[in-house]
NUFIDO-180840 format. One record per atom (N, C-alpha, C, O, CB): x, y, z. Coordinates in steps of 0.02 Angstrom, whole numbers, padded with zeros to 5 digits, always signed. Glycine has a CB too. Layout:
BEGIN
XYZ ...
***
This chain:
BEGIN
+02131+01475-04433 +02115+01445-04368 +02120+01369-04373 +02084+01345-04417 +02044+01467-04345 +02155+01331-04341 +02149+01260-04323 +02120+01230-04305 +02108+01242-04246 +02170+01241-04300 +02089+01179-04329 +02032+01131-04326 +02043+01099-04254 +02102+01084-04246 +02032+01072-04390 +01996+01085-04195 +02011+01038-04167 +02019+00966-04159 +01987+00932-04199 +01997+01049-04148 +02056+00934-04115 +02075+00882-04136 +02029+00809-04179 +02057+00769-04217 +02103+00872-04082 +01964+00809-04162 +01931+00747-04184 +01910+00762-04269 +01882+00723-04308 +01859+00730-04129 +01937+00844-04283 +01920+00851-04378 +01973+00830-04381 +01990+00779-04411 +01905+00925-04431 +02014+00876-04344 +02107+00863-04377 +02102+00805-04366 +02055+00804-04407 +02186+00896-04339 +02106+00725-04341 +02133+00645-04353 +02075+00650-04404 +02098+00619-04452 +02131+00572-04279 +01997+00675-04427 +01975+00622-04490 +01990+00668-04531 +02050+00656-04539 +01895+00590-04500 +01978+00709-04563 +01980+00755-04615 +02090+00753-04665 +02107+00761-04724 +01950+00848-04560 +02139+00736-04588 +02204+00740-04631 +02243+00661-04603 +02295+00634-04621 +02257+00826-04608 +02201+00644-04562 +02210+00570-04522 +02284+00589-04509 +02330+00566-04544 +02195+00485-04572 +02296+00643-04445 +02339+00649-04408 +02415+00610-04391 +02432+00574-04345 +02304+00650-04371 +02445+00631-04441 +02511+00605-04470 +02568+00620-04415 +02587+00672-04387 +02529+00645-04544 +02587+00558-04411 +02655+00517-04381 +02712+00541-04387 +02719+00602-04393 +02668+00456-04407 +02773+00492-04387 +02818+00492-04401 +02822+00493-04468 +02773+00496-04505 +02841+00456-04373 +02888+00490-04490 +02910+00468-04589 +02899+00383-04571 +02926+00356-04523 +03030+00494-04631 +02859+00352-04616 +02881+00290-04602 +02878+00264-04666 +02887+00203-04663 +02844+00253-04550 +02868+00288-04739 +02909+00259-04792 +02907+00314-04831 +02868+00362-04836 +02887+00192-04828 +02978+00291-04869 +03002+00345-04936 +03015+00311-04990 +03070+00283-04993 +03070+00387-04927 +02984+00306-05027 +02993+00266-05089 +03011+00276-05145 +02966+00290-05184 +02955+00247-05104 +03072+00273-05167 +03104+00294-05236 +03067+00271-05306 +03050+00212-05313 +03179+00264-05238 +03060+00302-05339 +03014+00263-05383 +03067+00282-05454 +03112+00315-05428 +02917+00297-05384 +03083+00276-05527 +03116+00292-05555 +03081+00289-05623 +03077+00237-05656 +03169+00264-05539 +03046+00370-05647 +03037+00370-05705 +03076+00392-05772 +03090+00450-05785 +02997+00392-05699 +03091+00341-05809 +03150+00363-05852 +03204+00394-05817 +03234+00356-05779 +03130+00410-05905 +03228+00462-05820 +03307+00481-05794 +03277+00527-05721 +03317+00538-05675 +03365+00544-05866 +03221+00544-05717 +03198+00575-05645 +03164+00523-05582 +03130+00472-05577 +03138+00634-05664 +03200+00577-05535 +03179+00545-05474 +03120+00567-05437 +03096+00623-05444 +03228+00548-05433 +03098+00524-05400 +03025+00541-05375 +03027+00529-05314 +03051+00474-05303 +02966+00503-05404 +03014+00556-05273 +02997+00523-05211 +02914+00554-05167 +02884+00607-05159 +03070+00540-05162 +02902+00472-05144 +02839+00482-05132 +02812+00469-05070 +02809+00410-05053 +02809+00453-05172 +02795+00506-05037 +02791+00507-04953 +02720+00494-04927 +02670+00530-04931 +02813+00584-04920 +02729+00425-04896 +02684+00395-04861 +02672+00407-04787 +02726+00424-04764 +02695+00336-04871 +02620+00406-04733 +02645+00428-04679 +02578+00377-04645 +02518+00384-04657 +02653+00520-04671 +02599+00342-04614 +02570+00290-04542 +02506+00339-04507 +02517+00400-04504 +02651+00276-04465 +02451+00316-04486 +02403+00359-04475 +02411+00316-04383 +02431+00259-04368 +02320+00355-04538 +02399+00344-04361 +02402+00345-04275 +02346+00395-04236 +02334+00453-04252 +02483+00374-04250 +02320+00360-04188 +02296+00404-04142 +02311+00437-04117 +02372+00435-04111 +02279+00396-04111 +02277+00492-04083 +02324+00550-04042 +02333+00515-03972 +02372+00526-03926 +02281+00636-04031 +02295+00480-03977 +02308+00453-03871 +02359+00418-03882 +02409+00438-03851 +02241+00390-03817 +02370+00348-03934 +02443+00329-03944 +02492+00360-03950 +02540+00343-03916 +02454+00301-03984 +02498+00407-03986 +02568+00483-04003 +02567+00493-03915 +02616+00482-03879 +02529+00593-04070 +02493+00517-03888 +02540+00538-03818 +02569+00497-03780 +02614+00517-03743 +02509+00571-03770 +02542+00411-03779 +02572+00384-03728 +02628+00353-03751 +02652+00319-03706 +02532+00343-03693 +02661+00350-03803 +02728+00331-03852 +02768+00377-03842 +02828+00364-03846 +02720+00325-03930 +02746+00448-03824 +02799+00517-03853 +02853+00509-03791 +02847+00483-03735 +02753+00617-03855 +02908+00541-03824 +02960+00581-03752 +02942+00657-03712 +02946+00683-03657 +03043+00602-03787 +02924+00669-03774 +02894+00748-03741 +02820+00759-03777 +02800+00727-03826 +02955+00826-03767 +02776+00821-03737 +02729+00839-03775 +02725+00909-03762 +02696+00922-03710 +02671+00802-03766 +02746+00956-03793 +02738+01008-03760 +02708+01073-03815 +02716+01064-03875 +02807+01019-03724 +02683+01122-03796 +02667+01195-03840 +02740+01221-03848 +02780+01224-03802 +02612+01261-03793 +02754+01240-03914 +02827+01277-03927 +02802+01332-03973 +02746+01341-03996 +02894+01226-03966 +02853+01364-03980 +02845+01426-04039 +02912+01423-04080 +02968+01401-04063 +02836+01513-04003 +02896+01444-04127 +02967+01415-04165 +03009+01481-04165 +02976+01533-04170 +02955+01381-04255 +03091+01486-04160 +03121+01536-04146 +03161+01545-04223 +03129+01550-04275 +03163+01526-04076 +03237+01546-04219 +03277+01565-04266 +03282+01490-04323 +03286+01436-04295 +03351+01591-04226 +03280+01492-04385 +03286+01442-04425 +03344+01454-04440 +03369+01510-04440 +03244+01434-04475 +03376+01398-04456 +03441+01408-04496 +03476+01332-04494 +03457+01285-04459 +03494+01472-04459 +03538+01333-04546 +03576+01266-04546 +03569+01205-04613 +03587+01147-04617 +03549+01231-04476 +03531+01252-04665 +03534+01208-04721 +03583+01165-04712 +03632+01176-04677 +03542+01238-04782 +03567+01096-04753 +03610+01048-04770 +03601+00987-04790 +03540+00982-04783 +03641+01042-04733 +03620+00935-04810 +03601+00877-04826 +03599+00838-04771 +03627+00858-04721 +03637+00852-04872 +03567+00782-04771 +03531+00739-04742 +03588+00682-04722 +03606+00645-04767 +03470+00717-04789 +03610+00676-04672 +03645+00618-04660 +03586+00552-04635 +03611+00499-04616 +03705+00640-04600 +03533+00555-04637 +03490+00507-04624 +03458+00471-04671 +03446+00411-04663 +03452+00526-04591 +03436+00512-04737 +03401+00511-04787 +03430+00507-04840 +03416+00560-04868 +03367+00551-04788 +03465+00477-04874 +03513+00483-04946 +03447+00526-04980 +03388+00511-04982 +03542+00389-04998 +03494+00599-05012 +03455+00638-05065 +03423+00704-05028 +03426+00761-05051 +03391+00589-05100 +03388+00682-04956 +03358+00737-04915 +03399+00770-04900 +03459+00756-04902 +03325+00727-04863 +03363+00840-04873 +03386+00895-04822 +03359+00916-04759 +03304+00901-04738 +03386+00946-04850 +03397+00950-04732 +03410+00955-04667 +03424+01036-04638 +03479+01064-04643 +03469+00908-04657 +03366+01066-04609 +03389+01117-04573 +03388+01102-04488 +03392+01046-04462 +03347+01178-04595 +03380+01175-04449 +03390+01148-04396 +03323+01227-04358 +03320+01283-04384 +03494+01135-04374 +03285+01207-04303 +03266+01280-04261 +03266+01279-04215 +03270+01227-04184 +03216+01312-04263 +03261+01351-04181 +03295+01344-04094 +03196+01360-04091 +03152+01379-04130 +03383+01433-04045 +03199+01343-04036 +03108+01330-04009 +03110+01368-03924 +03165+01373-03898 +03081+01211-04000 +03057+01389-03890 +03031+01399-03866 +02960+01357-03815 +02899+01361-03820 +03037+01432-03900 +02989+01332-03787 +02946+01287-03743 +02895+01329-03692 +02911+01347-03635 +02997+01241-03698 +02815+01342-03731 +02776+01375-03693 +02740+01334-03635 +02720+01363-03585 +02732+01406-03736 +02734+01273-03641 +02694+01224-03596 +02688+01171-03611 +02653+01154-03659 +02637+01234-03583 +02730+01122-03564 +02752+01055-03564 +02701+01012-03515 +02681+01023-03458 +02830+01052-03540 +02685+00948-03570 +02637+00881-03543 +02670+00835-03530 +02648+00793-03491 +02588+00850-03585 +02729+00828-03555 +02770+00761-03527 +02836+00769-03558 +02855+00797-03609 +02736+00682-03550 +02861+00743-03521 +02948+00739-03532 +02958+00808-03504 +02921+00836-03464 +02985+00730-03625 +03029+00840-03538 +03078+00878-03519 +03088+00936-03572 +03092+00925-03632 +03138+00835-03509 +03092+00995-03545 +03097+01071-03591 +03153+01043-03644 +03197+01007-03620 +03131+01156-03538 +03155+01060-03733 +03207+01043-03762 +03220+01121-03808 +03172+01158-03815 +03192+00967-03805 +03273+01137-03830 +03275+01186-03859 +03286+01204-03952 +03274+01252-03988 +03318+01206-03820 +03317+01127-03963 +03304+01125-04036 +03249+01099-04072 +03208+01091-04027 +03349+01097-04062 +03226+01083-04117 +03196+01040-04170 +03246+01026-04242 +03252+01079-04273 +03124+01080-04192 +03275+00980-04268 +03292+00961-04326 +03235+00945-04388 +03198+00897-04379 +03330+00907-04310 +03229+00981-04445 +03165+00987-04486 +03197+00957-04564 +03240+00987-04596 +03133+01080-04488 +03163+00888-04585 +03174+00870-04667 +03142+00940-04702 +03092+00969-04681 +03124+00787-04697 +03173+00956-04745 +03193+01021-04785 +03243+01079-04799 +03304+01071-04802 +03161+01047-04776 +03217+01127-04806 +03252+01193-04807 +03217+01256-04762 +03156+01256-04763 +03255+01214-04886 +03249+01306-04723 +03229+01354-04713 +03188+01382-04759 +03148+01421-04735 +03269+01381-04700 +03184+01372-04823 +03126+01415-04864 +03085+01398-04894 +03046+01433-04926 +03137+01451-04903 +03087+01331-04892 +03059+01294-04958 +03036+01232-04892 +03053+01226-04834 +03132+01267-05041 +02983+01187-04943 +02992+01082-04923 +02935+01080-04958 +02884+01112-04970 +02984+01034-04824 +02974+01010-04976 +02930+00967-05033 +02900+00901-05001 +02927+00856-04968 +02981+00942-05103 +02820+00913-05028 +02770+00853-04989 +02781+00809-05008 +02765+00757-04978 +02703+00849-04991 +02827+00809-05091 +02831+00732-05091 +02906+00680-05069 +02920+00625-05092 +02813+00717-05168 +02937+00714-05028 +02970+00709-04983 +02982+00708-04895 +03032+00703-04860 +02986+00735-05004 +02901+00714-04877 +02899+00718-04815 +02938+00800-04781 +02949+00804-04720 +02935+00648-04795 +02949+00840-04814 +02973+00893-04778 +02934+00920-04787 +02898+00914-04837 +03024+00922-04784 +02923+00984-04713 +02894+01038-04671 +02942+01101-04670 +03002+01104-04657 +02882+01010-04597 +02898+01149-04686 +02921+01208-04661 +02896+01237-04603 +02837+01245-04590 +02915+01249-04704 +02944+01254-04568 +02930+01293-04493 +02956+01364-04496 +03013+01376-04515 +02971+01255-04425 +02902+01424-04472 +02936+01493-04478 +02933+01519-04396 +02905+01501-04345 +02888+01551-04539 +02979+01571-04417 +02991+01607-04348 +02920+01639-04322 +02886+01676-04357 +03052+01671-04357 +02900+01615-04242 +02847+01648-04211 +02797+01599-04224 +02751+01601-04184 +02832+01719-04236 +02790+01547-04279 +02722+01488-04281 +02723+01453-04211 +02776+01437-04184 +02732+01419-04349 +02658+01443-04183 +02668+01389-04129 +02642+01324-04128 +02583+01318-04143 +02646+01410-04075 +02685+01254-04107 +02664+01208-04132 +02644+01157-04053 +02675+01159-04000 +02719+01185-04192 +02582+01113-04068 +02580+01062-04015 +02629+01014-04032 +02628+00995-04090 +02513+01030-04006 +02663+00996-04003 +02730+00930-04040 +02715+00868-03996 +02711+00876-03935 +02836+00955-04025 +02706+00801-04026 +02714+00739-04007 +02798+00709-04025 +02821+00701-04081 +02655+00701-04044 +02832+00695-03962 +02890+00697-04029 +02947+00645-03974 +02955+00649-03913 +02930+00808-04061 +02982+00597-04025 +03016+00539-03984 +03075+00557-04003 +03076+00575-04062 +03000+00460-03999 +03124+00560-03976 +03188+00571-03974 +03242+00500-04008 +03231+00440-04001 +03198+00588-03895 +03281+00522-04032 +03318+00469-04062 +03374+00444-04025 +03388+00481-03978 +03341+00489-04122 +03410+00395-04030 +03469+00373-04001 +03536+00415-03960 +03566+00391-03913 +03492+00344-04054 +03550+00483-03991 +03569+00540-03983 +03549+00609-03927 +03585+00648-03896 +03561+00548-04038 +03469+00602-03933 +03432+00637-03878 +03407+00693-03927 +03382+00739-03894 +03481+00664-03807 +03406+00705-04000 +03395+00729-04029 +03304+00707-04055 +03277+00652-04051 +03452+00726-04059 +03273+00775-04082 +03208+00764-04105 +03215+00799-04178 +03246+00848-04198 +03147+00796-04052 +03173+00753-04206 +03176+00781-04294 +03095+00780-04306 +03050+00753-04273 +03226+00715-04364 +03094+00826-04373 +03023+00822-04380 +02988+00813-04443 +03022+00847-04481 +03000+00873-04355 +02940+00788-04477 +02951+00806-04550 +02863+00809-04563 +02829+00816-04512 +03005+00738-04604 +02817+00803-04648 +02773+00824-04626 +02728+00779-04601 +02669+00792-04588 +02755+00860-04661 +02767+00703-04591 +02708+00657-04561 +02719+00668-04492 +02687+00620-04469 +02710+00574-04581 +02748+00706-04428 +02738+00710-04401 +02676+00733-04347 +02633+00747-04388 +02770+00712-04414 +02658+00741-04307 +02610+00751-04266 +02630+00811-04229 +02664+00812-04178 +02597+00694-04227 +02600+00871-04270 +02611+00951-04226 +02568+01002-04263 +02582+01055-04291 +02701+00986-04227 +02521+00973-04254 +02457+01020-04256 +02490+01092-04249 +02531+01097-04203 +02397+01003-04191 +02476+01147-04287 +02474+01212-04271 +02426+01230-04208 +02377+01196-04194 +02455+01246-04332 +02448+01295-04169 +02389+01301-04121 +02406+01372-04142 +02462+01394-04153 +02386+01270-04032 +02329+01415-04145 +02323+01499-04122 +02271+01503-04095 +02243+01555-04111 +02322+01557-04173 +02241+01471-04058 +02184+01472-04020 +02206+01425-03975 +02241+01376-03989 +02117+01459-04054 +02174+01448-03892 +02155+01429-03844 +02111+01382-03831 +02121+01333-03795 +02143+01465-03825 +02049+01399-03869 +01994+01324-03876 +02022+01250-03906 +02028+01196-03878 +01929+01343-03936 +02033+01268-03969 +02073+01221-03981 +02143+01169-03944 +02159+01111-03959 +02084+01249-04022 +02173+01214-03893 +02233+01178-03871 +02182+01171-03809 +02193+01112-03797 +02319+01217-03865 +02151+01184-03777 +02108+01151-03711 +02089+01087-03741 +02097+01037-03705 +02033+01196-03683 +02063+01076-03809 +02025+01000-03838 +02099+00935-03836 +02094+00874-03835 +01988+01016-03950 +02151+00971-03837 +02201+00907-03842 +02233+00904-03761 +02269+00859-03742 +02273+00921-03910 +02214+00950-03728 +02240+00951-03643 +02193+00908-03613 +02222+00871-03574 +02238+01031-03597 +02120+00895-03615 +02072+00872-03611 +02089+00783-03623 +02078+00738-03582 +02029+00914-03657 +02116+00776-03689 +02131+00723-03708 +02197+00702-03650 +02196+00653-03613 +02144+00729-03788 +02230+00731-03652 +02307+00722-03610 +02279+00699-03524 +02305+00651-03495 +02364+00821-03609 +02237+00730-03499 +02205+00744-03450 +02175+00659-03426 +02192+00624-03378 +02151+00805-03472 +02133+00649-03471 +02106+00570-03472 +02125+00520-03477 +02099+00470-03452 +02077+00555-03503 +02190+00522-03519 +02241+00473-03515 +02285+00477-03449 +02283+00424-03418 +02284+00481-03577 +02310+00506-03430 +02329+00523-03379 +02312+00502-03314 +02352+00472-03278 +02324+00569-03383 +02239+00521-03293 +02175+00477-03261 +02197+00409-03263 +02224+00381-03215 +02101+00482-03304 +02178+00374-03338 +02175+00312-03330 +02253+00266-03354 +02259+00205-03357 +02109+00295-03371 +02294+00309-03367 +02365+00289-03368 +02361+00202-03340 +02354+00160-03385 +02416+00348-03312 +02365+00180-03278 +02351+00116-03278 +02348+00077-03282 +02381+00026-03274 +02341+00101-03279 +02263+00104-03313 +02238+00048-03364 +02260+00029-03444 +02233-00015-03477 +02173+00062-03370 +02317+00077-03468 +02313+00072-03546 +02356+00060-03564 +02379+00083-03617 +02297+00117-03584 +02396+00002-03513 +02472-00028-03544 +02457-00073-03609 +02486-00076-03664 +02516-00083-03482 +02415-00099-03588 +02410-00168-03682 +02321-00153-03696 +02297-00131-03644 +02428-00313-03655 +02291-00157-03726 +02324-00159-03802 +02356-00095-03821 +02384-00060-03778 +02269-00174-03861 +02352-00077-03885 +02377+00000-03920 +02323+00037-03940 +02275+00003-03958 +02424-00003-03988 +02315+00107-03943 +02255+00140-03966 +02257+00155-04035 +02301+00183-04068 +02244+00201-03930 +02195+00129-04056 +02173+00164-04147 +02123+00188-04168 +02064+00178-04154 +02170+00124-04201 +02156+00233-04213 +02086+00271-04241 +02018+00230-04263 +02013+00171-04282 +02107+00310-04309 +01978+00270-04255 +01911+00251-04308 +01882+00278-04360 +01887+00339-04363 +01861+00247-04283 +01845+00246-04411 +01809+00276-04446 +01717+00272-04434 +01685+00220-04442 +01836+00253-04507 +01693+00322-04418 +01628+00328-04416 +01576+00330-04485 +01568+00380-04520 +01624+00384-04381 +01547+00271-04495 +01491+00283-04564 +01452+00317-04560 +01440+00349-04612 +01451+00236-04590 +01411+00333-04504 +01362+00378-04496 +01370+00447-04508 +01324+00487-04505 +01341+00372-04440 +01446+00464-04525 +01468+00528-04509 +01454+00575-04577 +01496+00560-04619 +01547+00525-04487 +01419+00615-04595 +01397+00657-04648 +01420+00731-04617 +01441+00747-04561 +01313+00647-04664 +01403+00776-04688 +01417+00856-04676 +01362+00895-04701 +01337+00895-04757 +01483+00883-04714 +01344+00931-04642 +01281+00960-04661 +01299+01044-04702 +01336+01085-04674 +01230+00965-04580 +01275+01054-04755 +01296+01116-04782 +01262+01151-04779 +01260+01201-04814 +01313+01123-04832 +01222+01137-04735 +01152+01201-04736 +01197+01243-04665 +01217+01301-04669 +01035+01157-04707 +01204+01190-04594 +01243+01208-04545 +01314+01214-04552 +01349+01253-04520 +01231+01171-04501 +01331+01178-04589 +01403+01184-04598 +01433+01157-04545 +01483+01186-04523 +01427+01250-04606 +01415+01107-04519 +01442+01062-04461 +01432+00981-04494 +01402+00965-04546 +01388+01076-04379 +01470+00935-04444 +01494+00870-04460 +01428+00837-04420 +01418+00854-04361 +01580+00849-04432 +01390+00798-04448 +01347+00758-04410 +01340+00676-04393 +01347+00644-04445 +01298+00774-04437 +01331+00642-04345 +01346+00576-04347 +01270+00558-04316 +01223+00598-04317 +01419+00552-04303 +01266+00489-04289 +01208+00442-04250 +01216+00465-04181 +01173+00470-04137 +01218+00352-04254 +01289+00480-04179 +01306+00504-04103 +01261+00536-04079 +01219+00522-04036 +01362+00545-04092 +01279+00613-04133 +01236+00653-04115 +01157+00663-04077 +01137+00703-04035 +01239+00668-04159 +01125+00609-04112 +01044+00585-04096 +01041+00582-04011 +00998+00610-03977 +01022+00494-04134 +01095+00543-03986 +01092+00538-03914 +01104+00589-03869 +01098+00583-03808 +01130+00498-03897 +01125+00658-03908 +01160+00711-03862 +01108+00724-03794 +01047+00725-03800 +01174+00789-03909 +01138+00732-03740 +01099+00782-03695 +01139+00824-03668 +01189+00827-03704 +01063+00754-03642 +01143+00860-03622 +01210+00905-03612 +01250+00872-03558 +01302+00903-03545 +01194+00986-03589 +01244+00833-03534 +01296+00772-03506 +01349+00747-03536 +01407+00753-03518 +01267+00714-03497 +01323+00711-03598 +01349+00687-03656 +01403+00732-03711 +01451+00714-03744 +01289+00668-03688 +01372+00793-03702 +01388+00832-03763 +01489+00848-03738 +01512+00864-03683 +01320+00923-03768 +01529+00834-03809 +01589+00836-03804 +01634+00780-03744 +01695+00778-03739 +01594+00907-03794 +01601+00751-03715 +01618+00685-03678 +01669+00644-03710 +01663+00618-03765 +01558+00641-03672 +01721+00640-03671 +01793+00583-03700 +01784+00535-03651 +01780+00532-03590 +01888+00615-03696 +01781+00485-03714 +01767+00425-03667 +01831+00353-03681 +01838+00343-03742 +01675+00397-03688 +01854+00327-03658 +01914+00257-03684 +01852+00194-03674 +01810+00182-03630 +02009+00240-03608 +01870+00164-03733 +01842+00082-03738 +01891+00044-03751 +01940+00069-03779 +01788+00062-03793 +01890-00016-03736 +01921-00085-03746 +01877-00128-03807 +01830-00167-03797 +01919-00128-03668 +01901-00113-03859 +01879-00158-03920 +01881-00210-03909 +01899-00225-03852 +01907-00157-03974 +01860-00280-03973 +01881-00326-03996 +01830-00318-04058 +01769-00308-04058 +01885-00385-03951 +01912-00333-04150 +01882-00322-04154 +01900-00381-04236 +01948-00418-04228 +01869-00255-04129 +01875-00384-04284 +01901-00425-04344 +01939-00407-04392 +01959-00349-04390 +01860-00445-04376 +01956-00441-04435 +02005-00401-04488 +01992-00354-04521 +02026-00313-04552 +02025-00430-04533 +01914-00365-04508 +01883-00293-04568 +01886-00238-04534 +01884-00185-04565 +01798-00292-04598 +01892-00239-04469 +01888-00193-04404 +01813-00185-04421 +01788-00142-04457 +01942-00113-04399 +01786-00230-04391 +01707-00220-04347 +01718-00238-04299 +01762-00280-04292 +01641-00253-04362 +01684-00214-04246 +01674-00230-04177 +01636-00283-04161 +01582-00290-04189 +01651-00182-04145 +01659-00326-04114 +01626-00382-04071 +01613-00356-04018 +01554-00341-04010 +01662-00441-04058 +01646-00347-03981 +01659-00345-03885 +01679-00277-03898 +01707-00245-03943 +01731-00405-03834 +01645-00264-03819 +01664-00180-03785 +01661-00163-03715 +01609-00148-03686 +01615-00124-03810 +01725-00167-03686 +01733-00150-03644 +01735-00086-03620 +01765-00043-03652 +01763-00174-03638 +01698-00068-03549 +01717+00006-03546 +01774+00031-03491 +01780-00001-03438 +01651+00044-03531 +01816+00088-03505 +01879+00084-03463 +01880+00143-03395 +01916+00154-03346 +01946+00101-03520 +01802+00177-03430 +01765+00229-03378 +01709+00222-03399 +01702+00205-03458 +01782+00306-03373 +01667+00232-03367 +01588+00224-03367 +01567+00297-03379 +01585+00343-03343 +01554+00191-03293 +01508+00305-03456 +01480+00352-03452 +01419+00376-03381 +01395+00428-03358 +01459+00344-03515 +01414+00311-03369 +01334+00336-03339 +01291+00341-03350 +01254+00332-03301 +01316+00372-03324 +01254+00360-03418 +01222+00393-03433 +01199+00347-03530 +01247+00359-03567 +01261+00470-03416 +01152+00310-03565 +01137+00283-03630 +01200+00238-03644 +01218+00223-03701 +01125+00342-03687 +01233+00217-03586 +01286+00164-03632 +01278+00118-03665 +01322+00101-03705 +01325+00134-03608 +01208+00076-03657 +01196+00045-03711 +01172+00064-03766 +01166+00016-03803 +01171+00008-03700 +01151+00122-03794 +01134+00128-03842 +01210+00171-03885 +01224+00177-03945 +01063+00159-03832 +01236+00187-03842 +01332+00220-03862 +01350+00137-03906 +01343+00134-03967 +01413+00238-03751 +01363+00099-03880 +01383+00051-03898 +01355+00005-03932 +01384-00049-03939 +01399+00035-03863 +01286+00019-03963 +01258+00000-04007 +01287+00033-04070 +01304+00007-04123 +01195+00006-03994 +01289+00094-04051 +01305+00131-04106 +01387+00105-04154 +01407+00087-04210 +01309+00210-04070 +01409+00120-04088 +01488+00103-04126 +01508+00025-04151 +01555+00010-04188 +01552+00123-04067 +01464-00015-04121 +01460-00082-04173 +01429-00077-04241 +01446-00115-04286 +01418-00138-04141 +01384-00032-04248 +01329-00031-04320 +01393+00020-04349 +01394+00010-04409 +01221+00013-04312 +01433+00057-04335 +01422+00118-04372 +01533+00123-04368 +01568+00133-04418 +01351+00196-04317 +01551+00117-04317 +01624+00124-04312 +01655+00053-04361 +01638-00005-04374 +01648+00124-04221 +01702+00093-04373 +01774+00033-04409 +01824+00055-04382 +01837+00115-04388 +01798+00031-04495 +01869+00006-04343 +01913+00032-04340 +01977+00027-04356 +01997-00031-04360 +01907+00039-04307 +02029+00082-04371 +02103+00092-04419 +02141+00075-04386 +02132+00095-04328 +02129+00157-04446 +02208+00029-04396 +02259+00038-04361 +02339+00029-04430 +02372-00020-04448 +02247-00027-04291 +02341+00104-04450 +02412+00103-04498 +02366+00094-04538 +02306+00104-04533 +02481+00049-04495 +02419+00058-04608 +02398+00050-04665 +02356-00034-04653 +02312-00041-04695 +02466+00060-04721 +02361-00092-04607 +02342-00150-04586 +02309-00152-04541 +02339-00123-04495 +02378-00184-04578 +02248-00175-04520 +02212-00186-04472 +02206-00237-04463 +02170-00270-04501 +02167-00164-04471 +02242-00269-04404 +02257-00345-04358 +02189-00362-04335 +02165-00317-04300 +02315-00338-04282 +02146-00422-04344 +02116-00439-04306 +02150-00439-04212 +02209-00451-04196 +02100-00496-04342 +02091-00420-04161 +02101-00420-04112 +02083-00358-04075 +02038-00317-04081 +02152-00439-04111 +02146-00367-04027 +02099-00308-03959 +02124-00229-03971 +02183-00216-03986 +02130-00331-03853 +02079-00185-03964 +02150-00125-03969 +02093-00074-03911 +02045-00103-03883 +02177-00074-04085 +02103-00012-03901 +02086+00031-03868 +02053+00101-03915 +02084+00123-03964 +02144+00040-03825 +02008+00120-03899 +01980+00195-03945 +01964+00249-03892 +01937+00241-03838 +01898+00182-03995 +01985+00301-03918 +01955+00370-03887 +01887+00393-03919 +01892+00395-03981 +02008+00432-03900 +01819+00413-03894 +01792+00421-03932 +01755+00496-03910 +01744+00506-03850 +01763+00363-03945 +01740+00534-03946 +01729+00595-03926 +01658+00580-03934 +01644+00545-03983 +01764+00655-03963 +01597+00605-03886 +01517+00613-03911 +01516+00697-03928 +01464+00724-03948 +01449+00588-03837 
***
């Protein structure tokens, strides 16, 4: 079963595009070692060409990599169950092999009948490729794909407002694991009432190089303890953007 989305970005920090491959050369073998850009999911959606539920159909098309000196290249025909933006597409291009892919290469395996959520930008060509820093959560549950429609839903709403800055993840300190419950616990939590509970909310940061927060703007109004919300996420949030965090302004999704 698939985690929903706010474990899946902290627990695998919800992987991107390929954005480096690094040859490294020990004695006569080659290595390659796959790094992958950490991104928000609200950025993936408002960056993407398409976002849609697919199921993966026929694999096939081994071959080498005309993009990648050394990689490979298959190809799958897909199934477009329910589209958020852009336009129905019928292939996916995948770094690997139909049977095999290697993590330390950025390749994914995709099988016939898996269904995937896809964030996914099209290249110069009109073509989409995918590899494993991409952003395509598995879905076999319903609950779970309502938690990222939800997300799609709010942006959407406030579309708008969220031309500049860019959205980034956070890291929460307060955030522990309780093993008695077997659930994730934060400071959040302390404030719940059932108003609050599972609430997506967008802020307008500012914030330093270390990513602490100064300033907080809000881009919808809870209603309901915002000052003590925003106490919180100054004492307790950092926030990520990539492998560098720019002093300045950026945008957060934050789930209570």
């Amino acid at each position: 079963m698939v985690e929903p989305f706010f474990i899946f970005e902290k627990k695998i920090f919800l992987m991107k595009k390929l954005i480096l491959l690094t040859l490294i050369l020990a004695a006569v073998t080659k290595i390659f070692a796959c790094r992958c850009v950490n991104e928000s999911i609200a950025q993936e959606y408002l960056d993407a060409d398409v976002v849609a539920l697919i199921t993966i159909g026929k694999t096939y098309g081994d071959r080498d990599s005309h993009i990648m000196q050394g990689g490979r290249l298959y190809s799958a025909d897909v199934k477009v169950e329910k589209i958020y933006k852009g336009n129905e597409f019928k292939m996916l291009h995948a770094f690997g092999t139909t049977t095999s892919a290697s993590s330390g290469a950025c390749e994914r395996l995709l099988e016939k009948g898996e269904s995937y959520l896809v964030l996914l930008s099209k290249n110069k060509d009109g073509e989409y490729y995918v590899s494993s820093c991409s952003t395509m959560p598995q879905i076999s549950d319903d609950k779970y794909l309502e938690e990222y429609e939800n997300i799609f839903k709010i942006l959407d709403k406030n579309k708008s407002k969220l031309q500049f800055p860019k959205f980034a993840q956070y890291k929460d300190l307060s955030e522990d694991y309780n093993y008695t419950t077997r659930q994730i616990t934060n400071d959040f939590l302390k404030l719940q009432t059932k108003q609050l509970h599972g609430k997506l909310v967008i802020y307008k940061v500012k914030i330093n190089d270390k990513g602490n927060i100064s300033s907080i703007t809000s881009i919808e109004k809870i209603g309901i303890k915002e000052k003590q919300i925003q106490e919180l996420m100054k004492k307790n949030l950092r926030i990520v953007d990539g492998f560098d965090t720019v002093e300045g302004e950026y945008f957060i999704l934050l789930k209570l």
